[in-house]
Structures are given as structure tokens and as C-alpha cells.
DRENBA-441472 format. One line per 2 residues: number of its first residue (from 1); their letters; for each residue x, y, z of C-alpha. Coordinates in nm, 3 decimals, padded with zeros to 5 digits. Example, Ala and Ser with C-alpha at 12.3 -4.5 7.8 and 13.67 -1.06 7.14 Angstrom:
<recs>
1 = as = 01.230 -00.450 00.780; 01.367 -00.106 00.714
</recs>
This chain:
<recs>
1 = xx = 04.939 02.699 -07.709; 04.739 02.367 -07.623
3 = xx = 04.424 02.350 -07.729; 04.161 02.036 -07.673
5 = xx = 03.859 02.101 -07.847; 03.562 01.955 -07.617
7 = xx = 03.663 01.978 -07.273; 03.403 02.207 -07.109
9 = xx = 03.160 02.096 -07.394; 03.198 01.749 -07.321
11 = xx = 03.102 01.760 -07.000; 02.782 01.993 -07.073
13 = xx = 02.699 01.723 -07.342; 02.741 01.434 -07.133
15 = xx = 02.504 01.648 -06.858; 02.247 01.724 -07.084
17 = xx = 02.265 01.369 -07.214; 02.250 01.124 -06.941
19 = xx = 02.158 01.356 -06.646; 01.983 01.651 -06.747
21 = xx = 01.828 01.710 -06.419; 02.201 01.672 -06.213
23 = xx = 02.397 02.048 -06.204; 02.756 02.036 -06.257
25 = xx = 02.818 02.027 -05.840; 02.627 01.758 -05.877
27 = xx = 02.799 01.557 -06.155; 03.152 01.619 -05.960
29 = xx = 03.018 01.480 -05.723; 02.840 01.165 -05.867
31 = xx = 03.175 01.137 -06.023; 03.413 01.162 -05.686
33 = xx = 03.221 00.846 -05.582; 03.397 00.639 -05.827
35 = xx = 03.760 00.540 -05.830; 04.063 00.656 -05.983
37 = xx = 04.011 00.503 -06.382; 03.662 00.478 -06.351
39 = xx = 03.643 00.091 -06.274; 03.806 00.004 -06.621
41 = xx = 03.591 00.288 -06.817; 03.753 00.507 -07.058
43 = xx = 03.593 00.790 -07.218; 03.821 00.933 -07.545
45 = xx = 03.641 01.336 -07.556; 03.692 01.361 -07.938
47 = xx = 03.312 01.494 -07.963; 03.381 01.806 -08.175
49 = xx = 03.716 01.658 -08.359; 04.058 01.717 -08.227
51 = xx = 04.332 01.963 -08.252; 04.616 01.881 -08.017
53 = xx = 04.805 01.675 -08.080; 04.568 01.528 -08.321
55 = xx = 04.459 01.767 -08.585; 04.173 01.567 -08.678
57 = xx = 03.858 01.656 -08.781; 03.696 01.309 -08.806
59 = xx = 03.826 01.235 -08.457; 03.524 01.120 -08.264
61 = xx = 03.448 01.016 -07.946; 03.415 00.708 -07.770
63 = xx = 03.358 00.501 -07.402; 03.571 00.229 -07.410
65 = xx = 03.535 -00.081 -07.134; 03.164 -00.034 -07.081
67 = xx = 03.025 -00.377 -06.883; 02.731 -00.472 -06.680
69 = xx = 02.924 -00.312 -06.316; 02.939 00.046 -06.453
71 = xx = 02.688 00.305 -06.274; 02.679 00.683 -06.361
73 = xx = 02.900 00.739 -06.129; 03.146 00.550 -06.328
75 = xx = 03.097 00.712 -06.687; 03.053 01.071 -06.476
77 = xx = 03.405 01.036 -06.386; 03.534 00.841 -06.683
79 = xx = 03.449 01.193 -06.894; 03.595 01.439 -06.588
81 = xx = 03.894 01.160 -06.654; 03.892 01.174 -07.031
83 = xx = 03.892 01.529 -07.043; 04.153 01.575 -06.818
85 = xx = 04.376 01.309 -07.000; 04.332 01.537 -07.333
87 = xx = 04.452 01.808 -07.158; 04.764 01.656 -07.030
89 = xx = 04.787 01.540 -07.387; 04.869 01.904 -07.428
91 = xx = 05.089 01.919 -07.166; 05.331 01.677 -07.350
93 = xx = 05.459 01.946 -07.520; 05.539 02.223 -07.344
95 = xx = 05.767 02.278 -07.017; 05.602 02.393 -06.685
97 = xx = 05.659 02.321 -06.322; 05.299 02.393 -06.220
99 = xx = 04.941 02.494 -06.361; 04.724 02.736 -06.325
101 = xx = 04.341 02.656 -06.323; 04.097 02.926 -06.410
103 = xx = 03.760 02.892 -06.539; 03.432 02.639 -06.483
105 = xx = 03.674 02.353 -06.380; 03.843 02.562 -06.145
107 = xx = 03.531 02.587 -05.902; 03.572 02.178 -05.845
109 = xx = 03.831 02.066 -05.578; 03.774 01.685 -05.664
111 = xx = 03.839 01.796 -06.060; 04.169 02.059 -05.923
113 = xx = 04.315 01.708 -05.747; 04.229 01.524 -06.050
115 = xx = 04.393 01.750 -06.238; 04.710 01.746 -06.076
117 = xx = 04.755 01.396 -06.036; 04.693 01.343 -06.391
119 = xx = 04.916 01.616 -06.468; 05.168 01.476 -06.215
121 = xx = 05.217 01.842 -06.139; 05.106 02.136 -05.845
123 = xx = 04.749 02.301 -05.936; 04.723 02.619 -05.788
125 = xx = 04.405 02.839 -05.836; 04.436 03.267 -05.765
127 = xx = 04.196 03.435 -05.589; 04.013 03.561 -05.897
129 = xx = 03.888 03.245 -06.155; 03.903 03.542 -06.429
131 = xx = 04.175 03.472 -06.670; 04.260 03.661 -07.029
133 = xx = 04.061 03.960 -06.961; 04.190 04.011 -06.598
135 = xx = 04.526 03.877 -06.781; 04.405 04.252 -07.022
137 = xx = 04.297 04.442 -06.739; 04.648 04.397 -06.550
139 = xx = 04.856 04.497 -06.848; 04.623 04.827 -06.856
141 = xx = 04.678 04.906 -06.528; 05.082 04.931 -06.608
143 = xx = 05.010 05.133 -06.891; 04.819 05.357 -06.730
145 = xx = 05.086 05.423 -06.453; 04.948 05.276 -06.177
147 = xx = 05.230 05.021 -06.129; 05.556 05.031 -06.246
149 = xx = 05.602 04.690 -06.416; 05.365 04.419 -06.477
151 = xx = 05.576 04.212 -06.171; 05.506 04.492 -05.956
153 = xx = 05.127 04.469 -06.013; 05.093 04.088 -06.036
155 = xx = 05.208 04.038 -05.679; 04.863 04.299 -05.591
157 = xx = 04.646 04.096 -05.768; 04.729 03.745 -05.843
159 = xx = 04.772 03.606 -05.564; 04.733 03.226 -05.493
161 = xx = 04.430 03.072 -05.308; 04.490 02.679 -05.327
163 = xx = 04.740 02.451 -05.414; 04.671 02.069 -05.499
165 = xx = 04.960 01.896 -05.519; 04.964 01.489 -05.723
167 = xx = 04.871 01.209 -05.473; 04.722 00.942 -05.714
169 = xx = 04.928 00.752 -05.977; 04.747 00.801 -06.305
171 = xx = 05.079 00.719 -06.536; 04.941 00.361 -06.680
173 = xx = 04.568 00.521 -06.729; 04.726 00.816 -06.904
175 = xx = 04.891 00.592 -07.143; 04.625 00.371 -07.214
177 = xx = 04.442 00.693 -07.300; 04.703 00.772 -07.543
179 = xx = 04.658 00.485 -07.763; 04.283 00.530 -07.831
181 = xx = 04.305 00.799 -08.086; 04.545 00.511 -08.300
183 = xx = 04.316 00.203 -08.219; 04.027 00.412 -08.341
185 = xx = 04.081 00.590 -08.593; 04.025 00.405 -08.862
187 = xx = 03.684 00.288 -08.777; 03.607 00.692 -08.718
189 = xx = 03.725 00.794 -09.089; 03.525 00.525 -09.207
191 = xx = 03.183 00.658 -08.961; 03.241 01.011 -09.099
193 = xx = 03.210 00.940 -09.406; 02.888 00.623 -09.368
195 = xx = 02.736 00.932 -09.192; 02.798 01.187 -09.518
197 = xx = 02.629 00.904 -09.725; 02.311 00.897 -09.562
199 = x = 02.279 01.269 -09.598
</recs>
């Protein structure tokens, strides 16, 4: 299992940060009127510590590139970016053709055809966003009877609504991303514990 610890979360923080007023339609929006890498702008979503592949507690996070030409639309989609770059951090490690979005970030076409060209992979969203518990609901179904095997009853109820396949080279950007945690985190160890000493 991948897990990246401030995906969602990041992007509520930034919101409630630096555009409290803006709804998340909004912010995907603000953020498809940038380009691919932000102008230059990096944003590393270590806000809560990381767990794949860094176990790190003291990981923090940062923007990295910031100048005078950057606009909210630029940091909106440097964090939609930095997200999904932690993500396919995850994605390192395992083997799959394809991925299946469910959830929040599954509502956002501009974030789906982010996601696949980061992921350099097909996107594909199912009808229903819902994902462990109708993942729960579908097994119970089988054991009840209603369907013979858990094949049988998936091709019912999950069945696909979009597909996004990779258009945008994101391979350099990706990489880039990937040496951040390194380059930083140093200086982080050293913040987390200035920070304890003022307590």
C-alpha cells in the first residue's frame, strides 16, 4: 500500500491559507490557468511528515522557486502538482497498467489529466466516486448470494465513466521533485528541533 500523508490536507491547508474565500472548483480552476510546472514553482507537500517512501516524521514542507512572476494561480497549481508528484512517488513501487481515482480529487477533470500525465499512465474514474466501503458492500453482496463471484458482480456495478489518458511530459518535473526531500532535509531536522526549543 502507498500512502502520502497530506495530499487532500494539503490542499485544504493551502485553501484555508491563501484563499479562504475560493471553493475547491474554484482553486482547480485558478490552478488550470497556469502551466504545466507551475512557471518554475515547486511545492514539496511534506506538511504532516512523510511516510512513503520517506518515513519521516520531521519531513516538512516547502515552495521552492518562488520569484517576483508567480501569481496564485501559480502556487494553486504548484500544490495540485506537488501532491500529485508524492503520489506517483508511491507509484514507484508497485506495478499497474492504469489507476483508479476515487474520492475529492476524482470530481476534478483538470486534476484526473494531471494525474495521468504525471503518472504517465490511463486514469479512469467508475460511475460511483465511493471506494472501500462500496469496495465492502460488493463483497457482501457475493456473500449473501446475490452474485456468484465477486467478477460476476463487479461487471454490475463498477463500471467505468472516464478515461484520461497522459498527454503532457512531466518526466524532468517529476524528478526534480524527487530530489527535494534529500536537498532538504537537513535544514528540516535541524527546524524540528529549533521549534522543540522554543517550547
Amino acid at each position: 500500500m502507498g500512502v502520502t500523508l497530506s495530499a487532500g490536507d494539503a490542499l485544504e491547508w493551502f485553501r484555508k491559507t491563501f484563499a479562504s474565500q475560493t471553493s475547491y472548483s474554484e482553486l482547480m480552476h485558478l490552478a488550470s490557468q497556469s502551466v504545466p510546472g507551475a512557471n518554475g514553482l515547486l511545492f514539496a507537500p511534506y506538511i504532516n511528515g512523510e511516510r512513503m517512501p520517506h518515513t519521516d516524521a520531521k519531513a516538512r514542507g516547502s515552495f521552492i522557486g518562488i520569484d517576483r512572476q508567480h501569481t496564485l494561480e501559480d502556487f494553486a497549481r504548484a500544490v495540485v502538482e506537488g501532491i500529485t508528484y508524492s503520489l506517483n512517488d508511491c507509484l514507484q513501487f508497485m506495478h499497474v497498467d492504469q489507476v483508479i481515482a476515487i474520492g475529492g480529487g476524482a470530481r476534478s477533470s483538470f486534476w484526473l489529466q494531471m494525474q495521468a500525465d504525471i503518472f504517465n499512465r490511463p486514469v479512469i474514474t467508475r460511475a460511483s466516486e465511493q471506494g472501500p466501503g462500496y469496495g465492502a458492500a460488493i463483497i457482501a453482496t457475493v456473500g449473501c448470494g446475490w452474485y456468484s463471484s465477486l467478477k460476476e458482480c463487479a461487471r454490475d456495478y463498477l463500471t467505468i465513466s472516464s478515461t484520461y489518458q497522459p498527454s503532457n511530459e512531466y518526466g524532468k518535473a517529476f524528478k526534480t521533485f524527487q530530489e527535494v526531500y534529500n536537498a532538504t532535509k537537513l535544514m528540516n531536522d535541524q527546524l524540528t528541533d529549533f521549534r522543540k526549543s522554543l517550547k
